[in-house]
C-alpha positions as CSV (number, residue, x, y, z in Angstrom):
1,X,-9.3,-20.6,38.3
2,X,-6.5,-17.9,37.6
3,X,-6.8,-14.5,39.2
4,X,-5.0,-12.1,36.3
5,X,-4.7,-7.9,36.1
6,X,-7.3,-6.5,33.8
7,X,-8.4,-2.9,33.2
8,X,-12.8,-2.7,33.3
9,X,-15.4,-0.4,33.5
10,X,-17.2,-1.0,37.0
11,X,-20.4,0.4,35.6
12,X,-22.1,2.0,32.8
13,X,-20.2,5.4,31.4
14,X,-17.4,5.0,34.6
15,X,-13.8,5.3,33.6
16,X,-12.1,1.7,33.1
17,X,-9.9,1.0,36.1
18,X,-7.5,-1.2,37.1
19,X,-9.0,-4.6,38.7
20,X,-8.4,-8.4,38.9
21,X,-10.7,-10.9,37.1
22,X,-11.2,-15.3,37.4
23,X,-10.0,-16.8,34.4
24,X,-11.2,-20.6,34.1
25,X,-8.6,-23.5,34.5
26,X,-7.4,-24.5,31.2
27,X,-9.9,-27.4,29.9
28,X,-9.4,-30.3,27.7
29,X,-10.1,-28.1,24.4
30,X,-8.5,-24.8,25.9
31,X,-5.6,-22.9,25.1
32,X,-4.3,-19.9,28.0
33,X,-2.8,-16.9,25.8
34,X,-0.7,-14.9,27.2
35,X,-1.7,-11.1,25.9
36,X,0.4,-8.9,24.3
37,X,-1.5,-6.2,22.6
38,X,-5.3,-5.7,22.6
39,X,-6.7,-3.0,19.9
40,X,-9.3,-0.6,21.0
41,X,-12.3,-0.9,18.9
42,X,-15.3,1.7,18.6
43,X,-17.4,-1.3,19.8
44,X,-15.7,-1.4,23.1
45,X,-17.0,2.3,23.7
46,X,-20.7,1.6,22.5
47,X,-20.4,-1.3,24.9
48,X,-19.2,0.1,28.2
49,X,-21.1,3.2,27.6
50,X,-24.4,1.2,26.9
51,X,-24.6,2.9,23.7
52,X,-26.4,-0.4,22.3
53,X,-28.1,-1.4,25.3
54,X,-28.3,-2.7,28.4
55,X,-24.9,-4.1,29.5
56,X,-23.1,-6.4,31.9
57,X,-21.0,-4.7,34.4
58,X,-18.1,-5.1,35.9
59,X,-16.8,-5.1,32.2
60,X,-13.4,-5.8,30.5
61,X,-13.6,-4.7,26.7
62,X,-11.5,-5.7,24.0
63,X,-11.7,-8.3,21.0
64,X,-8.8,-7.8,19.0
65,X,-6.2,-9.8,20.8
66,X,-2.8,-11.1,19.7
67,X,-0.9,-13.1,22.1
68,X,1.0,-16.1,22.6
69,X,0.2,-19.6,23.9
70,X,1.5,-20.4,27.2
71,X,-0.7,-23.6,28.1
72,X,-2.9,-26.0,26.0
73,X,-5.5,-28.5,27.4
74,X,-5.1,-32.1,26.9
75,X,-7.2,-32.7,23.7
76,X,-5.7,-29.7,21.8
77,X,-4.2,-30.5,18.5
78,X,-3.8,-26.7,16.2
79,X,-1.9,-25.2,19.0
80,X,1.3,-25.4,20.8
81,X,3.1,-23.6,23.8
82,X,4.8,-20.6,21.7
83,X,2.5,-20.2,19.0
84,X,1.4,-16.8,18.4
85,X,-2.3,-16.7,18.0
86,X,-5.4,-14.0,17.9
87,X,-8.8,-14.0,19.6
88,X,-11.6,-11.7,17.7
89,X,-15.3,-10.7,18.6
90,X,-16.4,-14.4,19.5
91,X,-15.3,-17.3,21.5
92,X,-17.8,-19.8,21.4
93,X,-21.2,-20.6,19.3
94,X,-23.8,-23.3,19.3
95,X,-21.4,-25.2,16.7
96,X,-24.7,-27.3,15.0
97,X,-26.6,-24.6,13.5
98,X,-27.1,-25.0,9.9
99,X,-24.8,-21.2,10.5
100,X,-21.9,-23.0,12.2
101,X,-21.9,-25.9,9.9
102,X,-21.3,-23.5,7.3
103,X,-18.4,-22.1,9.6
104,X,-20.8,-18.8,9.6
105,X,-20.0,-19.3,13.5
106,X,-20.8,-15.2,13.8
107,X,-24.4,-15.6,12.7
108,X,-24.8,-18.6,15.2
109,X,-28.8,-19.1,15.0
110,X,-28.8,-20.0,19.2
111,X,-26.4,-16.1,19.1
112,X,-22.5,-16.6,19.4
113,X,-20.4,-16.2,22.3
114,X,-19.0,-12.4,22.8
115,X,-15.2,-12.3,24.3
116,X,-16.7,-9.7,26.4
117,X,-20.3,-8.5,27.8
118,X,-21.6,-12.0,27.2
119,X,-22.5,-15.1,29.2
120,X,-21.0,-18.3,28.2
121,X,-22.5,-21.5,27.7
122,X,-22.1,-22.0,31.1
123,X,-23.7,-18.8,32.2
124,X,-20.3,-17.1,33.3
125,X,-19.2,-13.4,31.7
126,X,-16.8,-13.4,29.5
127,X,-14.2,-11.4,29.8
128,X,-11.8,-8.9,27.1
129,X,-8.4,-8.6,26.2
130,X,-8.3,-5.8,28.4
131,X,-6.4,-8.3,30.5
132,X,-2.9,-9.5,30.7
133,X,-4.3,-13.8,29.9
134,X,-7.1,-15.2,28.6
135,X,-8.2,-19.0,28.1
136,X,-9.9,-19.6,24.5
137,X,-11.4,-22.6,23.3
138,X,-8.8,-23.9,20.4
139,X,-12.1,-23.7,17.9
140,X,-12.2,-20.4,18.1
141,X,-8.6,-19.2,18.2
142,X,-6.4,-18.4,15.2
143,X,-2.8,-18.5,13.8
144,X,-0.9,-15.5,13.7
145,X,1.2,-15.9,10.9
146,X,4.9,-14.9,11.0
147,X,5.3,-12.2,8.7
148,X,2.9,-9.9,10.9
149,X,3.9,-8.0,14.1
150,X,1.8,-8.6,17.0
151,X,1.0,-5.3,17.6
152,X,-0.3,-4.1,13.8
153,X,-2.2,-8.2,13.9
154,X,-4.2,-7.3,16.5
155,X,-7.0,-4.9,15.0
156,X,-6.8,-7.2,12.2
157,X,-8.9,-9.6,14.2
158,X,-12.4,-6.9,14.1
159,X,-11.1,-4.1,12.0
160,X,-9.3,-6.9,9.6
161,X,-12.0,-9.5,9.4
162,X,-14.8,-6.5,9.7
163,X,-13.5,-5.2,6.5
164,X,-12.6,-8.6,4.7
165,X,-15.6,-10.7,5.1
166,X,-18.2,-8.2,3.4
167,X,-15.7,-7.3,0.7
168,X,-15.2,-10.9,-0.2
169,X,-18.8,-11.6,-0.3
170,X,-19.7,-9.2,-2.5
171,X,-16.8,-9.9,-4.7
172,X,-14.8,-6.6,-4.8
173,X,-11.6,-7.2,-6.9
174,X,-10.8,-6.4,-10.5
175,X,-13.2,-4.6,-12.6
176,X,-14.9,-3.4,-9.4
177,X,-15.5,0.0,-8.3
178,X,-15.8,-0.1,-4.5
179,X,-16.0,3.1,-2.2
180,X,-14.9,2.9,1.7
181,X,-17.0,5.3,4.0
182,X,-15.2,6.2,6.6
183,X,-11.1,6.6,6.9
184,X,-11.3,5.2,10.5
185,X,-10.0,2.6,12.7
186,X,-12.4,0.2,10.1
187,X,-12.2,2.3,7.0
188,X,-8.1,2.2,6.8
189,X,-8.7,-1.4,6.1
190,X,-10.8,-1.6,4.5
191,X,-8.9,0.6,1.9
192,X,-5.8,-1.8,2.5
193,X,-7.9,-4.8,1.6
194,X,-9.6,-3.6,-1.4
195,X,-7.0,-2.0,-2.8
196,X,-5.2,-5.9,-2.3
197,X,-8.0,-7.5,-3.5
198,X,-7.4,-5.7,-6.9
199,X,-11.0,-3.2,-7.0
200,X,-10.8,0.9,-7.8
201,X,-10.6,2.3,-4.7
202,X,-12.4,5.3,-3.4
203,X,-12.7,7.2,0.3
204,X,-15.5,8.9,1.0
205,X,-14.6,10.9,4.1
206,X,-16.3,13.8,5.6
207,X,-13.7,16.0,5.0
208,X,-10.6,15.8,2.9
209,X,-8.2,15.7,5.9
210,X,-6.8,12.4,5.6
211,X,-6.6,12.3,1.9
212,X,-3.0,12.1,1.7
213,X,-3.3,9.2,3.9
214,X,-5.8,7.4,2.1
215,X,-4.4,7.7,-1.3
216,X,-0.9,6.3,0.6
217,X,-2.7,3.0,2.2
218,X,-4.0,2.2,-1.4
219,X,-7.0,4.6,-2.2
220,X,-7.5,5.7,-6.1
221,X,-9.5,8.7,-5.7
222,X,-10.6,10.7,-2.4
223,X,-13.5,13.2,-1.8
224,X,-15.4,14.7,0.9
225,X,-19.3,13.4,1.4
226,X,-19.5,17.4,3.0
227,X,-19.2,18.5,-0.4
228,X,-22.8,18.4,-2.3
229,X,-20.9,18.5,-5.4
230,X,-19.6,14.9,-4.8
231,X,-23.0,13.5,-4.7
232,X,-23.7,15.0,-8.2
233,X,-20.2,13.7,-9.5
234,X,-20.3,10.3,-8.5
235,X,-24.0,9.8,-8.6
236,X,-24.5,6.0,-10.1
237,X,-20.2,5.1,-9.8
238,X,-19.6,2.3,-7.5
239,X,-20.3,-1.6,-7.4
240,X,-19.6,-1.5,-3.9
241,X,-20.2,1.3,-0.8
242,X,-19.0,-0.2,2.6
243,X,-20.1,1.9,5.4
244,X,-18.0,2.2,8.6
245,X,-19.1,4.8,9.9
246,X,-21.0,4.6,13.4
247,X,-23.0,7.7,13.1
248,X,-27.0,8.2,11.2
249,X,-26.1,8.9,7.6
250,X,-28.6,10.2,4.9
251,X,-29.0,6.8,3.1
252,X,-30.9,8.0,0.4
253,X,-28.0,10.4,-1.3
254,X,-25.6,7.4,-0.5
255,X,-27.5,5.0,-2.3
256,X,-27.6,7.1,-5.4
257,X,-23.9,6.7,-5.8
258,X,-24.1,3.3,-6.5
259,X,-24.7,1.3,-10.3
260,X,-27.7,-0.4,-10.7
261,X,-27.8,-4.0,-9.4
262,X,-25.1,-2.0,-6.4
263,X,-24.9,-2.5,-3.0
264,X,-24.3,-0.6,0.3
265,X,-23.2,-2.6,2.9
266,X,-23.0,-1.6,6.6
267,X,-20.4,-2.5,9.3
268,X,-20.5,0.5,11.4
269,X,-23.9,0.2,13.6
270,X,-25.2,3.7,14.8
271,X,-26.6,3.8,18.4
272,X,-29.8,5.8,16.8
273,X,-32.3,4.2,13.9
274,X,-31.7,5.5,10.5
275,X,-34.5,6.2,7.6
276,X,-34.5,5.2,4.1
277,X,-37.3,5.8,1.3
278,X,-37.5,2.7,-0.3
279,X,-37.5,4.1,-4.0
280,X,-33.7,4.5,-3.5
281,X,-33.3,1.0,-3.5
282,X,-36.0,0.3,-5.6
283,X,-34.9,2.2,-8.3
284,X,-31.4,0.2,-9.8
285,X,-32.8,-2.9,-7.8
286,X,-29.9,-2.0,-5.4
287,X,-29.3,-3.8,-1.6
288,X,-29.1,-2.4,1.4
289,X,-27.1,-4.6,3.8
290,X,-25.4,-5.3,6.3
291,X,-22.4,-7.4,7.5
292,X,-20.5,-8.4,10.9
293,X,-16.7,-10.4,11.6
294,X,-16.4,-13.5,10.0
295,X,-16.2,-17.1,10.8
296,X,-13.1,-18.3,12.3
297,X,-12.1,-20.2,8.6
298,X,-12.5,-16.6,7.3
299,X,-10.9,-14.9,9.8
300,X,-7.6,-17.2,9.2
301,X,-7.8,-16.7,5.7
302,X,-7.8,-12.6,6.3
303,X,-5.1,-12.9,8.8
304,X,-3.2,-15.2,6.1
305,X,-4.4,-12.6,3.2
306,X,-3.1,-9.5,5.3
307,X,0.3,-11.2,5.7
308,X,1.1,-12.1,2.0
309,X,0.1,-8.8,1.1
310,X,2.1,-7.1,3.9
311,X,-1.2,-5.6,5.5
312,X,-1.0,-4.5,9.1
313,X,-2.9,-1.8,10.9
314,X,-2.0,1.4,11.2
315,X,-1.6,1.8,15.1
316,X,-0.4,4.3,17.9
317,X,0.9,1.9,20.5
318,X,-0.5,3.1,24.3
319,X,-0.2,2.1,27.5
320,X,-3.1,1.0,30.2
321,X,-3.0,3.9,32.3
322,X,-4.2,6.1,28.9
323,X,-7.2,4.0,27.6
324,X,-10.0,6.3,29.3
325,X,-7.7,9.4,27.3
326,X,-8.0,6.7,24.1
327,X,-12.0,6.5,24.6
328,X,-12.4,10.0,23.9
329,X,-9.9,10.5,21.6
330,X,-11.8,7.7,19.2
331,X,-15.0,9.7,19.6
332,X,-13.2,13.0,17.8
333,X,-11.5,11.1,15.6
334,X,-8.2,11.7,16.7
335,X,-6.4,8.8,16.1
336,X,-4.8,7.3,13.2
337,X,-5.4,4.6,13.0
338,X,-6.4,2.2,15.7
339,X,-5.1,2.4,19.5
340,X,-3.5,-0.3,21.0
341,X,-2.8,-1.5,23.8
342,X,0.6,-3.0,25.4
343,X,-0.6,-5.4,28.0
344,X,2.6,-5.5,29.4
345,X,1.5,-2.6,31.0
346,X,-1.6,-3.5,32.9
């Protein structure tokens, strides 16, 4: 056991503090990363406020971490002392599911392994990147390639992948219409990645605040979902909607944007249940869906994706002592695009 610095809530709602955790000893499969930057997702905030239920406290948030390897157990064979690598939302799964054998390790029928508010396989919390170490199985750590700074990689590894994974399923590329709802810490990616993948980009943003922004990061067409006129206008448009946002939405006008045969797929989960009158989907045979990260082969092909395309987050670098400032920032949308944080500073 390692005793590291770490910033954690001590209960639900309390401001994160300063503390000191137990990392495990490096095992045979295990690699120790040294942190450098850890992204502050909206998650993290629905978690340590138990905005989806009951939590385990103390907590150390954080699953977008880019670091670099300063140990490896005996039996490790993809990584080396140096190598920069990335931890996401998971760090362990069943690994025989009919799921993982599919390397769908985030829909692991026996429930993954959360970096944080989780109990691993041994029945010990896990613990975030809030934290200046952590020790990963090798399985479920990935290569940060070269060609991305540490700092813009590591929201790639929930925003990225978040963003990635449903778009490639449902094949957004050329020929596609595909609309991003929400310009957020998830929605400026998912912009990025669309727009890479080759589809007809459009925001749909409450207001039209960041449209300059969006059009920049790759977005063909911008309008305001606070305007009735742009459900009239784009009524039946898109292939694709892919929600981010975290907040109830009126499902029924969204689904009337989309093509027959469309879907609207969710990655943003709101704390409150939403409605939906089934005729919307019904009518157009359209899906309703919903999507989380990816596996860890999809995750390095994103990070691999993002780096031959030049595709970083958009981040405001901060340091430990201003993530409680950064919690309530993210709730009024005052941040563009993704906080994150330089561990140096714990």
């Amino acid at each position: 056991m390692t005793t590291v610095a770490a910033y954690a809530a001590p209960a639900a709602k309390a401001p994160l503090e300063r503390t000191t955790i137990e990392r495990r000893a490096v095992r045979e499969n295990d690699v120790l990363i040294e942190i450098k930057f850890a992204g502050i997702c909206h998650s993290d905030i629905h978690q340590a406020r138990e905005g989806w239920g009951e939590a385990l406290f103390p907590m150390v948030p954080g699953h977008e971490i880019a670091g670099v390897v300063t140990e490896v157990g005996p039996a490790v064979t993809k990584f080396a002392v140096g190598d920069r690598v990335g931890v996401g939302c998971m760090v362990d799964s069943c690994r025989v599911c009919e799921n993982c054998a599919a390397g769908l390790e985030q829909y692991c029928t026996d429930g993954n392994t959360g970096t944080y508010n989780a109990l691993d396989r041994n029945g010990e919390p896990t613990y975030g990147g809030y934290s200046t170490h952590i020790v990963v199985d090798e399985a479920f750590t990935v290569r940060i390639p070269d060609g991305l700074a540490l700092d813009e990689a590591a929201p790639l590894l929930c925003a990225g992948i978040t963003t990635y994974s449903p778009l490639r399923h449902w094949n957004a590329g050329p020929g596609k219409k595909v609309a991003i709802l929400g310009m957020g810490g998830l929605g400026h990616m998912g912009v990025k990645i669309a727009h890479a993948l080759g589809a007809e980009v459009t925001v749909l943003s409450q207001s039209l605040r960041k449209r300059d922004d969006g059009l920049k990061l790759g977005a063909d067409h911008y309008y305001a979902t606070s305007d009735p006129e742009t459900f009239t206008e784009l009524r039946g448009t898109f292939d694709l909607i892919l929600s981010t946002v975290s907040a109830p939405l009126d499902l029924d006008a969204h689904l009337s944007l989309l093509r027959s045969d469309g879907a609207f797929v969710n990655v943003g989960a709101p704390e409150e249940p939403v409605s939906l009158n089934l005729f919307s989907v019904i009518g157009g045979r359209k899906t309703l869906a919903g999507s989380g990260i990816g596996g860890i082969e999809e995750t390095q092909e994103m990070l691999d994706f993002c780096a031959a395309h030049g595709l970083g987050a958009e981040i405001e670098l901060i340091s430990a002592a201003e993530i409680n400032e950064a919690y309530e920032r993210v709730l009024t949308s005052d941040v563009r695009y993704r906080f994150v944080i330089d561990t140096a500073t714990i």
